[in-house]
C-alpha positions in Angstrom: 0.0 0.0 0.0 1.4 3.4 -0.9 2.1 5.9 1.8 -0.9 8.5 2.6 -0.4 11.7 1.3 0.0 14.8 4.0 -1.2 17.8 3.7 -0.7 20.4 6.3 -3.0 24.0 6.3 -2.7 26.8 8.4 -5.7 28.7 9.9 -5.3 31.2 12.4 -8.1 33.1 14.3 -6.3 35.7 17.1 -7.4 39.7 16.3 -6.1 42.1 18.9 -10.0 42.3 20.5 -12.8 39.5 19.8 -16.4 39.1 21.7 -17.2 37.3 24.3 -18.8 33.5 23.6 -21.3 34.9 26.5 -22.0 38.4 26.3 -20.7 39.4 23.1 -18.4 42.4 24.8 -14.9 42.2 23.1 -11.8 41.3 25.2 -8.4 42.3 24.4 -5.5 39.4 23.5 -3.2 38.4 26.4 -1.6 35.4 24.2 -1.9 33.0 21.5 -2.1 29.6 21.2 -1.4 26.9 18.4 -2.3 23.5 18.3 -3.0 20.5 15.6 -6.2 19.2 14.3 -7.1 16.8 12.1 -9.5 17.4 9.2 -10.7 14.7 6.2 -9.5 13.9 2.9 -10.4 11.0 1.3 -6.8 8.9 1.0 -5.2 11.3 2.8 -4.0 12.4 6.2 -5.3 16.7 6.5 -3.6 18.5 9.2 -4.5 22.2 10.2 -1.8 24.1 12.3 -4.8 26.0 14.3 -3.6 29.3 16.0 -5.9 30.9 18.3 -6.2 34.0 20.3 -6.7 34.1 24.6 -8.1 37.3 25.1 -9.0 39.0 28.9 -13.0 39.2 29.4 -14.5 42.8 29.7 -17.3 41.2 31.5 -18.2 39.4 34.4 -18.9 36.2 32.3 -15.7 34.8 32.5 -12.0 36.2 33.1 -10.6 34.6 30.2 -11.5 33.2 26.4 -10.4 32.1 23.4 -11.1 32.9 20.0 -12.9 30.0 17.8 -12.9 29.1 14.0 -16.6 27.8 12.2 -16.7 24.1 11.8 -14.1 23.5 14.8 -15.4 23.5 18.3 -13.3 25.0 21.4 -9.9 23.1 22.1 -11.1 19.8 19.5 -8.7 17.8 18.0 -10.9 17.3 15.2 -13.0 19.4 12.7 -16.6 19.2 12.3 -16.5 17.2 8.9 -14.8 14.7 10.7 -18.0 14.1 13.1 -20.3 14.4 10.8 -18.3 11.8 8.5 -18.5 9.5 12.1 -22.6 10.7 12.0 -23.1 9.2 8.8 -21.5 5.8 9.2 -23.3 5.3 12.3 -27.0 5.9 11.4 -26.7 6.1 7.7 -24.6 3.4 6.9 -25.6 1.3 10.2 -22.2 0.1 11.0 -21.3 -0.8 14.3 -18.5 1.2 16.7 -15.6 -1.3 15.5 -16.4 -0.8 11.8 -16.3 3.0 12.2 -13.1 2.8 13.4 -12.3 0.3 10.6 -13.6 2.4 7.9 -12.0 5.8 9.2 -8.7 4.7 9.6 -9.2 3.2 5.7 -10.9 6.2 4.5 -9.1 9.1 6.3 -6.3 7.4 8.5 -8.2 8.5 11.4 -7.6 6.4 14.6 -11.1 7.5 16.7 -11.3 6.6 20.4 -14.9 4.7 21.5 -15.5 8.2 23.8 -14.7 10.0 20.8 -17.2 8.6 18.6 -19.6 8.6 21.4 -19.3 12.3 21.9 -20.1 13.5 17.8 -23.7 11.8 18.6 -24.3 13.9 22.0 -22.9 16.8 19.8 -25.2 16.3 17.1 -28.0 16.4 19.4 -27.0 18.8 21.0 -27.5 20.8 17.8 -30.1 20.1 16.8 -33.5 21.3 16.3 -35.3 18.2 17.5 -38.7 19.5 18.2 -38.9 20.7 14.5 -37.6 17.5 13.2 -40.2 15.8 14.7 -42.6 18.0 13.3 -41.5 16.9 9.7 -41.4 13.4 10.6 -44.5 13.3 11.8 -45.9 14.5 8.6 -43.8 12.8 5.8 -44.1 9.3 7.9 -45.2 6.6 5.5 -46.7 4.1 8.2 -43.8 1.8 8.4 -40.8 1.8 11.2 -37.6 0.0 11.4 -36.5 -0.4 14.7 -33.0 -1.4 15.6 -30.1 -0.7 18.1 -26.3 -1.0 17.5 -23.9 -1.2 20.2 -21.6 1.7 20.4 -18.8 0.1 23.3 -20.0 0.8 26.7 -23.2 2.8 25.4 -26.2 1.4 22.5 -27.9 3.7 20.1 -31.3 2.7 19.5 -32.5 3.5 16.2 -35.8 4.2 14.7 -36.2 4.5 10.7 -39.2 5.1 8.1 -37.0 2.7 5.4 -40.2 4.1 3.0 -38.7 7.6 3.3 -35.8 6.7 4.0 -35.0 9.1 7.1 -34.5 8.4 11.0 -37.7 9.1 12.8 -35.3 9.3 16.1 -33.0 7.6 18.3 -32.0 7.5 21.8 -28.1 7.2 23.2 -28.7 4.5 25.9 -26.2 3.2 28.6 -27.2 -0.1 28.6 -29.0 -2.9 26.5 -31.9 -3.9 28.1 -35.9 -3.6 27.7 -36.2 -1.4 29.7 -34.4 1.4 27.6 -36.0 0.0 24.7 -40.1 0.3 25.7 -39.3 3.5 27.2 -37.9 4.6 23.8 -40.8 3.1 21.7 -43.0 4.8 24.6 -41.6 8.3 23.9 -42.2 7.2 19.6 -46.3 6.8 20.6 -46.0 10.1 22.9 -45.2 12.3 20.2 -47.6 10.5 17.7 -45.8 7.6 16.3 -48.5 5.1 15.9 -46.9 2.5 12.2 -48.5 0.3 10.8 -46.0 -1.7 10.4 -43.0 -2.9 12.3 -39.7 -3.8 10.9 -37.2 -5.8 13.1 -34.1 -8.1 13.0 -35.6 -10.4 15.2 -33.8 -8.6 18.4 -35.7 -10.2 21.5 -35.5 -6.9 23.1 -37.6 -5.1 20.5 -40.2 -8.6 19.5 -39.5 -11.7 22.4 -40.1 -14.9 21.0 -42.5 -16.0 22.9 -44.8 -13.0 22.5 -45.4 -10.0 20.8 -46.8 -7.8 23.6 -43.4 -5.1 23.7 -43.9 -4.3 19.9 -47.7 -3.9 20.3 -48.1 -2.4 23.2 -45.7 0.6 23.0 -46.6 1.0 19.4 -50.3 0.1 19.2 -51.8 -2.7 17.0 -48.1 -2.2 14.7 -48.1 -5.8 11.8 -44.3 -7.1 13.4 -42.4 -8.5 10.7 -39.0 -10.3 11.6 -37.1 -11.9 9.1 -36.1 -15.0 10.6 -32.4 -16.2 11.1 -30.8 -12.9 9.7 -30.1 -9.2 11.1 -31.0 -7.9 8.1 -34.6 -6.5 7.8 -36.3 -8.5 4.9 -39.8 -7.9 4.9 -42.0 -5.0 4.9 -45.7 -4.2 4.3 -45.6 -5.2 0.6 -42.9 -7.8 1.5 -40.2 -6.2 -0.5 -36.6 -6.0 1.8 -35.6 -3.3 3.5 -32.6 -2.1 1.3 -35.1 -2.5 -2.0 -37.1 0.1 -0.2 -34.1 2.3 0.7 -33.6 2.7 -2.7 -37.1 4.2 -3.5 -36.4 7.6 -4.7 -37.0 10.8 -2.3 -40.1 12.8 -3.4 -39.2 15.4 -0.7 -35.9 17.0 0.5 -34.8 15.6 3.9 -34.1 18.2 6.8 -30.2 18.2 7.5 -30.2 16.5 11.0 -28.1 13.6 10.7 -29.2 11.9 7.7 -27.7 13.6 4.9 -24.1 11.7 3.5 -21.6 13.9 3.1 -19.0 14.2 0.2 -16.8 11.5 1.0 -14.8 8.6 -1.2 -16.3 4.8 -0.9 -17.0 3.0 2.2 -17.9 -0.7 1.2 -21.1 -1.9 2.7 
């Protein structure tokens, strides 16, 4: 394999004065402060020298800041692009937290921690308009939900999809795997007016135990539980076509940019 290409860029954000994250009221620089972080390339490794500013608070907000650059949070190691790239393989692409790490270090020659893929989901949430996501998803949902959790190392993310429209209707960072997580997620999916028609599952006894199908129907109302059997790969639907033959129905409708939307990025193999 041929050696990755670097590239190193230089950004620097450190005026004399800059405003306050809190107040807005501008400080004066007492220093500057450089530091590396990594950005994305597709084949190769993207380094920016970051130089910042530490300026003394005018206020009583804080005694001292720093100056920050869009698209790279305070003191990160890594750019934005770089967690929304990790966003996308988790609940786009459905991979688990090992093949992540698999495909980033292929893709960008990125070796991610389990915290630090753990922490772009509570930062996506945390920026996020959720209550006006669930407005559109409550209006373009087609009636059919696929329900399923991947384990993230020491945390799950359970997942809830309309594979019709092909968008998340929601998911829930959880800290362990059990039902109880699971019926109070799929209760919080009937409290804000989730009530499918159909259910799509991999056969997970947390979402559809064998020997009953009281969780399924009882969070989610008199839901038609399909389960593929002996595979983790949702196979059936209302019309019995598979759950990737439906992804693949084209989008009549734009899809809010939440977490869904793939970003320009070279080939992760399924």
């Amino acid at each position: 394999m041929d050696a990755a290409r670097v590239r190193v860029l230089r950004q620097s954000c450190a005026p004399k004065s800059f405003p306050c994250p809190h107040c807005g009221t501008p400080g004066r620089r007492k220093d500057t402060h450089s530091r590396a972080v990594r950005d994305i390339a597709f084949g190769q490794i993207v380094v920016i020298e970051l130089t910042v500013g530490e300026y003394r608070a005018a206020c009583a907000s804080c005694k001292t800041f720093r100056s920050h650059v869009e698209g790279i949070e305070p003191r990160a190691e890594y750019t934005n692009r770089v967690r929304d790239a990790v966003i996308d393989r988790l609940l786009d692409d459905c991979m688990s937290l090992h093949r992540v790490q698999q495909a980033m270090r292929r893709d960008f020659f990125l070796d991610l921690s389990d915290g630090f893929l753990s922490d772009c989901l509570d930062w996506k949430v945390r920026q996020a308009d959720m209550p006006g996501y669930r407005q559109w998803t409550l209006k373009h949902f087609s009636g059919t939900l696929y329900i399923d959790e991947l384990h993230l190392g020491h945390r799950t993310l359970l997942l809830a999809t309309d594979p019709l429209g092909d968008f998340p209707v929601a998911f829930a960072l959880v800290r362990a795997n059990d039902q109880d997580h699971m019926r109070r997620f799929l209760n919080n999916l009937r409290n804000h007016g989730f009530w499918p028609r159909v259910v799509v599952t991999d056969g997970s006894k947390l979402i559809f135990p064998a020997e009953s199908g009281q969780h399924v129907s009882g969070c989610l109302g008199r839901a038609s539980v399909r389960t593929p059997p002996g595979t983790h790969t949702p196979a059936s639907s209302a019309d019995g076509r598979g759950c990737k033959t439906l992804r693949r129905t084209q989008r009549s409708r734009p899809v809010p940019r939440l977490v869904w939307r793939r970003s320009r990025r070279g080939p992760t193999p399924a």
